[in-house]
Backbone and ligand atoms as CSV (ligand in chain L), in Angstrom:
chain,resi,resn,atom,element,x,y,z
A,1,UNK,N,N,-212.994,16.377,1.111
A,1,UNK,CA,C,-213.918,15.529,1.879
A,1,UNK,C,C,-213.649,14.064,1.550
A,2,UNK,N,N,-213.486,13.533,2.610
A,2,UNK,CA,C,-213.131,11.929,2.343
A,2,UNK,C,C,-214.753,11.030,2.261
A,3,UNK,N,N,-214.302,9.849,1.404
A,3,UNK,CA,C,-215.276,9.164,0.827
A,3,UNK,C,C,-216.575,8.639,1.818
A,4,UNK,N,N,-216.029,8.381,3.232
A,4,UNK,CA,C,-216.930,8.086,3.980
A,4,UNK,C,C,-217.959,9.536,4.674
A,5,UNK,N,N,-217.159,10.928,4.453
A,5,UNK,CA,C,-217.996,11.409,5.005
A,5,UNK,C,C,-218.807,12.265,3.309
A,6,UNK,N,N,-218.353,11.914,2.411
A,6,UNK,CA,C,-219.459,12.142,0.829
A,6,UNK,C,C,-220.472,11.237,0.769
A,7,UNK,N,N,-220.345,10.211,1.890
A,7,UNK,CA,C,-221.558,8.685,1.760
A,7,UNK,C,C,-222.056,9.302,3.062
A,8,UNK,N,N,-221.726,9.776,3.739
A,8,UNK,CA,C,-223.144,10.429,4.779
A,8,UNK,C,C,-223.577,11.780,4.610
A,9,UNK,N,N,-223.001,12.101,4.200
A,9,UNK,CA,C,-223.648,13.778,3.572
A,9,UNK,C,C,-225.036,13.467,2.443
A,10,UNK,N,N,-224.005,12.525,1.933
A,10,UNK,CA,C,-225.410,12.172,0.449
A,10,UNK,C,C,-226.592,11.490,1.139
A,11,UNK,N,N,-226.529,10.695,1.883
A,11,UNK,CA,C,-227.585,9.819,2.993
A,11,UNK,C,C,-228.381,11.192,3.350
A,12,UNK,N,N,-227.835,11.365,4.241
A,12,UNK,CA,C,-228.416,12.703,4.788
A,12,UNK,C,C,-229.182,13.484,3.664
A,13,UNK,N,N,-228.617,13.721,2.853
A,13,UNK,CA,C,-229.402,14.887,1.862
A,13,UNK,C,C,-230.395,14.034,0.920
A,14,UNK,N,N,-230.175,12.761,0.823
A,14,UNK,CA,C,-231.032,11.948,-0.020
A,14,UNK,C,C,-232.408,11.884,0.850
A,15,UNK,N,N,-232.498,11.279,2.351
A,15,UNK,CA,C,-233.010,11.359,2.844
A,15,UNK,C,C,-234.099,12.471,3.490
A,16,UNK,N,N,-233.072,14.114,3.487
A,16,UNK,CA,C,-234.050,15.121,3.574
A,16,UNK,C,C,-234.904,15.329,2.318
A,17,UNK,N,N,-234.455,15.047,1.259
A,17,UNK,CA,C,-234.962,15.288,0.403
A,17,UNK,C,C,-236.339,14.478,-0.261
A,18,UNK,N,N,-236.609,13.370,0.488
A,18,UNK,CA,C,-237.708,12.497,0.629
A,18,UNK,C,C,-238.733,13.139,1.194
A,19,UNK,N,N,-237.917,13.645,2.908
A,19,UNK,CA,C,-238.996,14.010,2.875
A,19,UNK,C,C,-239.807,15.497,2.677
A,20,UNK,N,N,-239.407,16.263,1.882
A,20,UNK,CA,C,-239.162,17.354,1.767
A,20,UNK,C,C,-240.333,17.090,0.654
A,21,UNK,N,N,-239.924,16.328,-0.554
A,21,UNK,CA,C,-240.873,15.374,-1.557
A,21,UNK,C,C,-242.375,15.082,-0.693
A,22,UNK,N,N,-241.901,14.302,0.255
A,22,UNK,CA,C,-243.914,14.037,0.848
A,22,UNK,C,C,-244.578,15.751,1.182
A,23,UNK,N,N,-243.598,16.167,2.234
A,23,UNK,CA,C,-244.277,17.345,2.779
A,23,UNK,C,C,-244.505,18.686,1.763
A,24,UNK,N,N,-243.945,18.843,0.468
A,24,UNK,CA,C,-244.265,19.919,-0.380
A,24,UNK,C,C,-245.558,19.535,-0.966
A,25,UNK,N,N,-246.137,18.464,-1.364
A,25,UNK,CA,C,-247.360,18.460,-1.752
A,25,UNK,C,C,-248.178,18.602,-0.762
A,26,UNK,N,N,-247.976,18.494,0.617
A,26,UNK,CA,C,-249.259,18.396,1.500
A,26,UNK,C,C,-249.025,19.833,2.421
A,27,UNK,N,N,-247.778,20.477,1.640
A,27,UNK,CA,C,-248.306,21.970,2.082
A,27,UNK,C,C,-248.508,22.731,1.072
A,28,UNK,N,N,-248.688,22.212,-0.446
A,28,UNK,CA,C,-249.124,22.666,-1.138
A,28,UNK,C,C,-251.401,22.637,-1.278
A,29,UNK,N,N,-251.131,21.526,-0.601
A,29,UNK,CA,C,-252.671,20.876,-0.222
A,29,UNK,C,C,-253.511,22.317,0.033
A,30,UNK,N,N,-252.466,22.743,1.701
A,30,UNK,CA,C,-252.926,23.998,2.810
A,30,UNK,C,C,-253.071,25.087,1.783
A,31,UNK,N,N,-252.222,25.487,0.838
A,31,UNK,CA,C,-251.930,26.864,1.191
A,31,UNK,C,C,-253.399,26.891,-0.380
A,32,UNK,N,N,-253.531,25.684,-0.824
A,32,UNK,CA,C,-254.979,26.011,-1.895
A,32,UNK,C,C,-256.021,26.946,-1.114
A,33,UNK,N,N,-257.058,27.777,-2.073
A,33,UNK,CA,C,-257.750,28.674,-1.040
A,33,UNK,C,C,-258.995,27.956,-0.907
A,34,UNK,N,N,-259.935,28.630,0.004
A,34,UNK,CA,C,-260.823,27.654,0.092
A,34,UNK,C,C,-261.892,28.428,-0.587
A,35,UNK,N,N,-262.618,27.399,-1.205
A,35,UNK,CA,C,-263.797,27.732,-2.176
A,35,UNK,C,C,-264.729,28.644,-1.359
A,36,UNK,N,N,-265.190,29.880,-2.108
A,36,UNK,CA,C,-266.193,30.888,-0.873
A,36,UNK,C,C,-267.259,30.497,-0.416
A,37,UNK,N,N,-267.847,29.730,-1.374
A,37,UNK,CA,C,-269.070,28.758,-1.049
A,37,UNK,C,C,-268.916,27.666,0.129
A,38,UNK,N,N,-267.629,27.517,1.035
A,38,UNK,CA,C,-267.764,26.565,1.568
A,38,UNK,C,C,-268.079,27.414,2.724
A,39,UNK,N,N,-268.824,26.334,3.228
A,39,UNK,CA,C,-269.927,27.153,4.939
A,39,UNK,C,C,-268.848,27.084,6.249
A,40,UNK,N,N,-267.799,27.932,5.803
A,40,UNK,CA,C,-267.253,28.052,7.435
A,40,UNK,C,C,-267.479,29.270,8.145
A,41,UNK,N,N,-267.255,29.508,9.120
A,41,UNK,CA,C,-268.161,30.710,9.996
A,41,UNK,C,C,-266.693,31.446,9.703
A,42,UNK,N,N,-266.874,32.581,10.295
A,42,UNK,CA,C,-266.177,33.760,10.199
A,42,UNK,C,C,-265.068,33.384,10.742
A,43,UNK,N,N,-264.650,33.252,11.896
A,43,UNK,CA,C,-263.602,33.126,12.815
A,43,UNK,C,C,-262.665,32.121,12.428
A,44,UNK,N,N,-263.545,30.580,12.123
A,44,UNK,CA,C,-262.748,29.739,11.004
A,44,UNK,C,C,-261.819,30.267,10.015
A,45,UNK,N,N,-262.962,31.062,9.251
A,45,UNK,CA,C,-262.135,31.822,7.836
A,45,UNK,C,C,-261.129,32.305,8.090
A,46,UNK,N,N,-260.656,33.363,9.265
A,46,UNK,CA,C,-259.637,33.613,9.945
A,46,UNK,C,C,-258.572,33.076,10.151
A,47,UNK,N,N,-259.048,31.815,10.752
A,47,UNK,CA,C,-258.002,30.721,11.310
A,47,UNK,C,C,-257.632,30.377,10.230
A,48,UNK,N,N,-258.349,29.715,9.063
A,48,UNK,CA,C,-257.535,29.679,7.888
A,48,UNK,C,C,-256.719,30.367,7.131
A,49,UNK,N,N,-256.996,31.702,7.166
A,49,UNK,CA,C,-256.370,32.433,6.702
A,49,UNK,C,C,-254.412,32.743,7.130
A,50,UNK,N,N,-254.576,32.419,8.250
A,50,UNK,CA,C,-253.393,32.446,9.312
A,50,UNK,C,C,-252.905,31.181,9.136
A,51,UNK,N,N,-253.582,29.837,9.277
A,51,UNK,CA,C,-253.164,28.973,8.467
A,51,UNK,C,C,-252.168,28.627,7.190
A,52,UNK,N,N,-252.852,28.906,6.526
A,52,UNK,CA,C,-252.579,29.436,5.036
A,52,UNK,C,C,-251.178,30.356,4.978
A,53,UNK,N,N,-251.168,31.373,5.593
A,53,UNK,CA,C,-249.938,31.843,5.502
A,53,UNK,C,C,-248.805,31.215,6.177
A,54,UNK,N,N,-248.962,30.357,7.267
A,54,UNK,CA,C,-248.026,29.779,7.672
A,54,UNK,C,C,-247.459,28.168,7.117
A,55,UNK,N,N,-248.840,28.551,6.191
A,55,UNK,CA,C,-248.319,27.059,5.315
A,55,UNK,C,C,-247.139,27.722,3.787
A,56,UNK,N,N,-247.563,28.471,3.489
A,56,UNK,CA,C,-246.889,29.162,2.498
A,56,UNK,C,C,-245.632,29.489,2.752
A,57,UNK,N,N,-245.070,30.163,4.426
A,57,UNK,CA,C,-243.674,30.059,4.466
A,57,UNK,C,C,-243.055,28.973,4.410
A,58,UNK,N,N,-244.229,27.971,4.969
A,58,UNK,CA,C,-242.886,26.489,5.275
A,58,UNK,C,C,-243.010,26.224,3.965
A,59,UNK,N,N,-243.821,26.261,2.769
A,59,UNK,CA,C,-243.864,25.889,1.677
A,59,UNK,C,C,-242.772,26.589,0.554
A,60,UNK,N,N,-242.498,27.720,0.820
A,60,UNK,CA,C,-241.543,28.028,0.118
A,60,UNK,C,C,-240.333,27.730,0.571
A,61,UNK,N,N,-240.059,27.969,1.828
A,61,UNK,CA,C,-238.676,27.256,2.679
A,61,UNK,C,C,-238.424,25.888,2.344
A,62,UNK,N,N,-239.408,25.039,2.494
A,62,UNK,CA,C,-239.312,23.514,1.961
A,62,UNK,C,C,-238.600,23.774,-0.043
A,63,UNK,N,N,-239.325,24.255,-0.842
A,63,UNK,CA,C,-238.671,24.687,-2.019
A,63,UNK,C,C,-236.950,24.713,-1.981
A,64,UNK,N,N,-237.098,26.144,-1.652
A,64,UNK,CA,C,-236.153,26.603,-1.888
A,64,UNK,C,C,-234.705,25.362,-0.937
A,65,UNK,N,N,-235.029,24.976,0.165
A,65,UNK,CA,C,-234.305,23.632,0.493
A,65,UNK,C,C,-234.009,22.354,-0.119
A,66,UNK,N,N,-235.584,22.005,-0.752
A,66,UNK,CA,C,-234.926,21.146,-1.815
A,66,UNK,C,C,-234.186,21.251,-2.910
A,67,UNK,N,N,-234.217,22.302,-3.427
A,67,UNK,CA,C,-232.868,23.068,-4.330
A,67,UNK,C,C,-231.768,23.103,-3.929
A,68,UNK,N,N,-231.264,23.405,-2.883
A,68,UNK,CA,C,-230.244,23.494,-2.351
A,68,UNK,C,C,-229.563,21.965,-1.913
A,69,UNK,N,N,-230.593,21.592,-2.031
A,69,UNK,CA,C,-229.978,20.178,-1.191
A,69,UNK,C,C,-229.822,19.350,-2.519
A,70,UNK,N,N,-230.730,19.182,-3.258
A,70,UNK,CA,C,-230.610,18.508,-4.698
A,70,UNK,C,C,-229.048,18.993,-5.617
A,71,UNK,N,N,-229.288,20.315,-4.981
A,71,UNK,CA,C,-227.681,20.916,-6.349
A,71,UNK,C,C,-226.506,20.229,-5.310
A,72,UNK,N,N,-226.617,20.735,-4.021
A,72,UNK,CA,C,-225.259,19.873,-2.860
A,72,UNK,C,C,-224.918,18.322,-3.137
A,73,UNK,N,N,-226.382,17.848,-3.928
A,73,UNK,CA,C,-225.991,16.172,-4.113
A,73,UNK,C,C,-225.245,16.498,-5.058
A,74,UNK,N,N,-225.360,16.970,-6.206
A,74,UNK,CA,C,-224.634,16.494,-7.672
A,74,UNK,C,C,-223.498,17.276,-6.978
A,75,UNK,N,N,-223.175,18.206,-6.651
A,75,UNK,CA,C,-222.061,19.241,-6.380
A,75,UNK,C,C,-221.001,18.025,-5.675
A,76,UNK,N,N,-221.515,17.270,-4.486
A,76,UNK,CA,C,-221.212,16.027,-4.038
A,76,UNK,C,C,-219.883,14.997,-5.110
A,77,UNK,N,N,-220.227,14.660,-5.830
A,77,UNK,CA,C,-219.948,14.040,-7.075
A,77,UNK,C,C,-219.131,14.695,-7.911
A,78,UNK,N,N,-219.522,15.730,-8.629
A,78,UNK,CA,C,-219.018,16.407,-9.647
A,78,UNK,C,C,-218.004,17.496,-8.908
A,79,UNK,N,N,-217.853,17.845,-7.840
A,79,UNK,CA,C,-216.683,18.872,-7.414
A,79,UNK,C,C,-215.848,18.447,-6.004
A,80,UNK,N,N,-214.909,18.135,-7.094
A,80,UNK,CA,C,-213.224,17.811,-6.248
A,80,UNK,C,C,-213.659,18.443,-4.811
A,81,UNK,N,N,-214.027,19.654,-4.872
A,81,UNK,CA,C,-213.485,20.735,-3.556
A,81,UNK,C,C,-215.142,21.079,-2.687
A,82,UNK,N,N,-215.763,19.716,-3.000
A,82,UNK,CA,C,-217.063,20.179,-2.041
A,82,UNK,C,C,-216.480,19.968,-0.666
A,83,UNK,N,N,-216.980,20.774,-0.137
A,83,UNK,CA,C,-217.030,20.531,1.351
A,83,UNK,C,C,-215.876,21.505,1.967
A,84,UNK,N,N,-214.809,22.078,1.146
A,84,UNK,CA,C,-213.487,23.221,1.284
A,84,UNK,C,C,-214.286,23.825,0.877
A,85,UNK,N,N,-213.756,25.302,1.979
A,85,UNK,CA,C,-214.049,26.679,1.741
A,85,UNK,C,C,-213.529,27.336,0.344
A,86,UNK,N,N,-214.415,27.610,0.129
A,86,UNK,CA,C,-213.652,28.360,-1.513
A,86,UNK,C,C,-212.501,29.932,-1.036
A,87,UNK,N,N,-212.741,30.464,-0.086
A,87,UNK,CA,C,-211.772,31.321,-0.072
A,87,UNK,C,C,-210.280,30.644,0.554
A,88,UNK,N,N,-210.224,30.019,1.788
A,88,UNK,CA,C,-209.081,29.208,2.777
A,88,UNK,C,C,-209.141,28.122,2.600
A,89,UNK,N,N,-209.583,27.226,1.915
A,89,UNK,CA,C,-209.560,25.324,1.216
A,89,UNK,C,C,-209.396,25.059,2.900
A,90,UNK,N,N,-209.737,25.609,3.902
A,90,UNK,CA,C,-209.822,24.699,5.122
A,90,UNK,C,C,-211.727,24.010,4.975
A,91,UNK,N,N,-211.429,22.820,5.800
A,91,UNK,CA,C,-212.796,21.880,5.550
A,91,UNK,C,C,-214.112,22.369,6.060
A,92,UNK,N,N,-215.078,22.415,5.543
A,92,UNK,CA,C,-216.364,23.159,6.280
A,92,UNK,C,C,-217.038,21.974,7.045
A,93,UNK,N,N,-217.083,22.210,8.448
A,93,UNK,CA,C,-217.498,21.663,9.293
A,93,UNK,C,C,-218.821,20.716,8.927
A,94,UNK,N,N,-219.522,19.063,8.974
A,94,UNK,CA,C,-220.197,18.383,8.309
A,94,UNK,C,C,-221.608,19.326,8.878
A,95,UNK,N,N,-221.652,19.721,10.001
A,95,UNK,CA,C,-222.894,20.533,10.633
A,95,UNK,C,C,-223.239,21.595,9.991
A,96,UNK,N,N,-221.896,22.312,9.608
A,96,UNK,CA,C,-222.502,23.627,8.672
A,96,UNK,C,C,-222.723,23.059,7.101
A,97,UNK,N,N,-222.423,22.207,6.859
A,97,UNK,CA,C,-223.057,21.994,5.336
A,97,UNK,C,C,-224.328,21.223,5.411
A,98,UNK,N,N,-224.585,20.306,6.548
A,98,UNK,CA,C,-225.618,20.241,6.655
A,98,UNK,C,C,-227.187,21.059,7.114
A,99,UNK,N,N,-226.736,21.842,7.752
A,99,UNK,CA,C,-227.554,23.416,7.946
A,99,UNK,C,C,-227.446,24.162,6.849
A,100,UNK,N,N,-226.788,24.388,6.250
A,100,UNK,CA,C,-226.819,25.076,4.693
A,100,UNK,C,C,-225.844,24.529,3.621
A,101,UNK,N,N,-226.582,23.577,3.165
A,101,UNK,CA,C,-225.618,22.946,2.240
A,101,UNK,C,C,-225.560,23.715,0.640
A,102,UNK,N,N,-226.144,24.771,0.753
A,102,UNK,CA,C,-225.579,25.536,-0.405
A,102,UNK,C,C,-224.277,26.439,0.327
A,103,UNK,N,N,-224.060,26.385,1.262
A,103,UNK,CA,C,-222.761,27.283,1.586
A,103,UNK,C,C,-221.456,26.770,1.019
A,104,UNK,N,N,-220.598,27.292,0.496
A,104,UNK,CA,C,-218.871,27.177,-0.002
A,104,UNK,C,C,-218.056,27.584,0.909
A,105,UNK,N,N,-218.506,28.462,1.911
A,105,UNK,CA,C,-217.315,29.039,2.795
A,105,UNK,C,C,-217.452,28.720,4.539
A,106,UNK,N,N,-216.253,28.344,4.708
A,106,UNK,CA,C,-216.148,28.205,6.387
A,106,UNK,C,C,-216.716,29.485,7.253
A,107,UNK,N,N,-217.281,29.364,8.539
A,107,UNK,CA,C,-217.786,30.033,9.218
A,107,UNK,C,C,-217.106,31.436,9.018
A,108,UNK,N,N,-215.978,30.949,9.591
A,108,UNK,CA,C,-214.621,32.312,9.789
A,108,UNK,C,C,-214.942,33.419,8.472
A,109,UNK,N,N,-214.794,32.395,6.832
A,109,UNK,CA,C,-214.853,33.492,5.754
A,109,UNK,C,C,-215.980,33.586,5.366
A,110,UNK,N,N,-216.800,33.167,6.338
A,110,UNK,CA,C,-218.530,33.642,5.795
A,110,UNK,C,C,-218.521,35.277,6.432
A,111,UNK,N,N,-217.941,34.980,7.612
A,111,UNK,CA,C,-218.313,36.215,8.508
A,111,UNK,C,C,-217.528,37.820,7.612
L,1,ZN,ZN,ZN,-212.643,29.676,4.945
């Protein structure tokens, strides 16, 4: 990977990773339960409940992304061969490392 495209990969991942930073605490906010004592009617409780779980997937997806994207920065830096497929050293397309930047392998030797 040449130097100009390791300075937009890192942009890119510095940047998701901001906001990945705001939005994990404020879906960590959602997925808190709500105190039983608080007076919401039934159907509410519901809606929260459904709520709540859909805050919890994006909340772990957000996780587990900022991991991936945090290790792709240093990986960035510290490895000669980011961005080459580890099986065919042909170049992994900037779209597929940006869609999964924990991936090592080109489409072809993913499959
Ligand atoms: Zn390959």
């Amino acid at each position: 990977m040449n130097d100009r495209d390791k300075a937009a990969f890192k942009r890119f991942a510095q940047d998701e990773i901001e906001e990945l930073k705001a939005e994990i605490p404020r879906l960590e906010e959602l997925v808190k339960p709500v105190a039983p004592d608080n007076a919401i009617g039934r159907i509410s409780r519901m809606d929260n409940i459904v709520n709540q779980s859909v805050a919890e997937a994006q909340l772990s997806k957000a996780r587990v992304r900022l991991v991936r994207l945090t290790e792709a920065l240093k990986r960035v830096d510290e490895d000669e061969d980011f961005g080459l497929c580890e099986d065919c050293g042909d170049p992994i397309p900037m779209a597929r490392l940006k869609a999964m930047p924990e991936t090592v392998l080109c489409v072809h030797c993913a499959e």
